[in-house]
C-alpha positions as CSV (number, residue, x, y, z in Angstrom):
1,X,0.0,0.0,0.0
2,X,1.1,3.5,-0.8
3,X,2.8,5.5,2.0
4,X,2.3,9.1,2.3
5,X,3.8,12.0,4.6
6,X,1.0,14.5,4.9
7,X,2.1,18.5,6.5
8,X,0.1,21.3,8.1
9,X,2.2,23.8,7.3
10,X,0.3,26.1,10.0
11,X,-1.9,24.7,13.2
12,X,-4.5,27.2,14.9
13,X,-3.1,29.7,17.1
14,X,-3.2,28.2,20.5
15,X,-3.5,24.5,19.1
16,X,-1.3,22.2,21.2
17,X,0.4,18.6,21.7
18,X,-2.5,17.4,22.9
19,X,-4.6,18.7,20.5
20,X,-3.0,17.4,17.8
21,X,-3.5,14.1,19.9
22,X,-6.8,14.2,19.9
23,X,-7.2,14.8,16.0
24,X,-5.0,12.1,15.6
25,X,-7.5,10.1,17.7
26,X,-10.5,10.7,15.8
27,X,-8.8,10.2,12.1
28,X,-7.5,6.4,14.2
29,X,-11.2,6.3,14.8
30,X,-12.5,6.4,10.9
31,X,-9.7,5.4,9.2
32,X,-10.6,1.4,8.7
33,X,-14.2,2.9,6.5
34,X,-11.2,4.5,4.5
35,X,-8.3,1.7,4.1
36,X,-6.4,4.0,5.5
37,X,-4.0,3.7,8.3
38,X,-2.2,6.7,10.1
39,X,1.1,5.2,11.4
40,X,2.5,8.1,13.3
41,X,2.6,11.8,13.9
42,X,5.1,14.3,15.1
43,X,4.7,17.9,16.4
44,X,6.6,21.3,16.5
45,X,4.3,23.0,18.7
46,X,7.2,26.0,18.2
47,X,6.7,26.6,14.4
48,X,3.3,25.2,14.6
49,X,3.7,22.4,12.0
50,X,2.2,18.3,12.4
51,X,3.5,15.9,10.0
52,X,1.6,12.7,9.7
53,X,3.0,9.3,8.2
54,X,0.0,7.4,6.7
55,X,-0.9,4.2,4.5
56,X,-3.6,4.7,2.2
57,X,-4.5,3.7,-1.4
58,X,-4.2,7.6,-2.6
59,X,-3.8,10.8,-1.5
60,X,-6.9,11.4,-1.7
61,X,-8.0,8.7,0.9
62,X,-5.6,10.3,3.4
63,X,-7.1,13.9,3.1
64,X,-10.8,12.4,3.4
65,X,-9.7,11.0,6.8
66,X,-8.2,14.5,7.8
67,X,-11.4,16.3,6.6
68,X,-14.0,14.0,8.6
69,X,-12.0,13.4,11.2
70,X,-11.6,16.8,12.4
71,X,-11.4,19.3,9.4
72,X,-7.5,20.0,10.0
73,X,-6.3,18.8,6.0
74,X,-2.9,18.7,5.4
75,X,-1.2,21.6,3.2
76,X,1.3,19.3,1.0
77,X,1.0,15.3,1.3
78,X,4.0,13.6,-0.8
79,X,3.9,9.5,-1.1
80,X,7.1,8.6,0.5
81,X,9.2,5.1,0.7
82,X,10.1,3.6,4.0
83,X,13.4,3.3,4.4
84,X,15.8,1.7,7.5
């Protein structure tokens, strides 16, 4: 399956950690009616940017998750490879 690294450039003024948690809780909790899987998340609380690592057929699946989830959709998503 296709691996993507999705951005938000910019979070909400004020948005935190936990936050950011609790988004990535709710796309965990809609993401199987997608084939989608969100494997991990980091955030830079400083410069306001989340970057999520997610398997999904397309693009397209990824951003749908983001949208229903919670509305916060990426900025850029690129399809990445794994590597070691």
């Amino acid at each position: 399956m296709p691996l993507f690294m999705d951005v938000h450039e910019e979070l909400p003024e004020g948005a935190t950690a936990a936050d950011v948690a609790n988004a990535h809780a709710a796309d965990v909790a809609i993401q199987d009616q997608y084939g989608v899987t969100y494997r991990s998340y980091w955030v830079d609380e400083a410069s306001r940017k989340v970057f999520c690592l997610v398997e999904a057929p397309d693009a397209d699946a990824a951003i749908t998750v983001h949208r229903e989830a919670h509305g916060l959709v990426a900025d850029k998503i690129y399809e990445v490879s794994e590597g070691s």
